[in-house]
Steps between C-alpha positions, in 0.01 A plus 500: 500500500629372163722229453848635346717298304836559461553379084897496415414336148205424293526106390187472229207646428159283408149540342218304603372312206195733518677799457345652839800492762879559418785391781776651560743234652801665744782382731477660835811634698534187683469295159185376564262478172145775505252563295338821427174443271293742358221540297561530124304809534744696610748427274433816351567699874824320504622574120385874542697521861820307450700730250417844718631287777850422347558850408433580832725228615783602267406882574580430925810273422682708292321823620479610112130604390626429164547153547196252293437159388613451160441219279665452227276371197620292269178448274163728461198407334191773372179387499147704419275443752198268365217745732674862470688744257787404756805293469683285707888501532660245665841460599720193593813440687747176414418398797105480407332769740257676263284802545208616301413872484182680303580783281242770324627528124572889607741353784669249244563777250646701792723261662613373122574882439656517792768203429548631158637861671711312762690274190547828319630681787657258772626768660181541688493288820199667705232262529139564370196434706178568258 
């Protein structure tokens, strides 16, 4: 049977100097420190699976299937991509969480048209999935 752990806080996070293991430091319900440690490998599983789980989260709280995880960004950068015709946009929160995402030039020109019809006509309010 697995072990369960109880976490009422997350203390502090570490890499190993290698890069190869990441751990997750908690305080248990009884206030005692843990340790969850993972492979760096799946990182990736984590980063993909947290954000669908808070708008689940916030979806059963408030029982609203509109509710979502917004972050606000405060700064954006483009970048081409140095192997593809793609580009990179990231965006940046003050309080420094950053995520990347890939864009064909087709799907740039799209959203950027896209942004240009909402500013002319603010009106419209219903989101756009492409």
């Amino acid at each position: 049977m697995a072990q369960e752990i109880t976490a009422v806080a997350l203390t502090t996070c570490e890499l190993a100097s290698d890069g190869s293991r990441v751990r997750l430091n908690v305080t248990d319900a009884e206030g005692n420190p843990a340790t969850l440690s993972i492979p760096s490998d799946c990182l990736n599983q984590l980063t993909m699976t947290l954000p669908r789980l808070m708008q689940l989260v916030l979806q059963a709280r408030f029982r609203d299937e509109n509710m979502r995880v917004v972050f606000l960004a405060s700064h954006w950068k483009l970048q081409r991509s140095g192997t593809s015709h793609h580009f990179i946009l990231t965006l940046k929160t003050t309080h420094g969480f950053e995520a990347s995402f890939g864009f064909s030039e087709r799907d740039l020109r799209s959203l950027a048209g896209e942004l240009f019809d909402r500013a002319a006509n603010p009106q419209e309010s219903q989101p756009s999935l492409n």
